[in-house]
N, C-alpha and C positions, 0 to 999 in steps of 0.2 A: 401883399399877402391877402389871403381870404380868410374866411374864418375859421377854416379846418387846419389851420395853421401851415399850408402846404404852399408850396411857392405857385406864380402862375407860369406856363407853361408856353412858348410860341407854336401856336398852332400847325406852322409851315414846317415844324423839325420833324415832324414823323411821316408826312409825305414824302420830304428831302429824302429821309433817311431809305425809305422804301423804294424811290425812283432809283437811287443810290447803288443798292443792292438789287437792282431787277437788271442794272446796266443795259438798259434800249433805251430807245429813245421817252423821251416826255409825251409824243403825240404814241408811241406802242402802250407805254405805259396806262396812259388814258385810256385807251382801249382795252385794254387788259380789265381793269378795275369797273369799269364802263360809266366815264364820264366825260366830261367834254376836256380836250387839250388846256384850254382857257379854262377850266376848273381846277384842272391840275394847278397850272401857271401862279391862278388865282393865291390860291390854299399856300403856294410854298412863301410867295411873299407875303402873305397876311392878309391878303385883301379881301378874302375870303373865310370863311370857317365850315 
């Protein structure tokens, strides 16, 4: 928990969730938003933020 009393959040659930719902691909989707395929990738496992 933090101090705002709000839980912490996995950063990769609302990329997921948007790739999810754009249904193309991870490399279209990257391009869509305009960032690199490996960012995407990154972000959805956590390796990124």
């Amino acid at each position: 928990m933090i101090k705002s009393g709000l839980s912490a959040i996995d950063p990769g659930k609302y990329p997921a969730a948007a790739l999810k719902e754009f249904a193309g691909s991870q490399a279209q989707f990257a391009r869509v938003v305009g960032v690199s395929p490996i960012g995407v990738s990154h972000a959805i496992k956590g390796n990124r933020n």
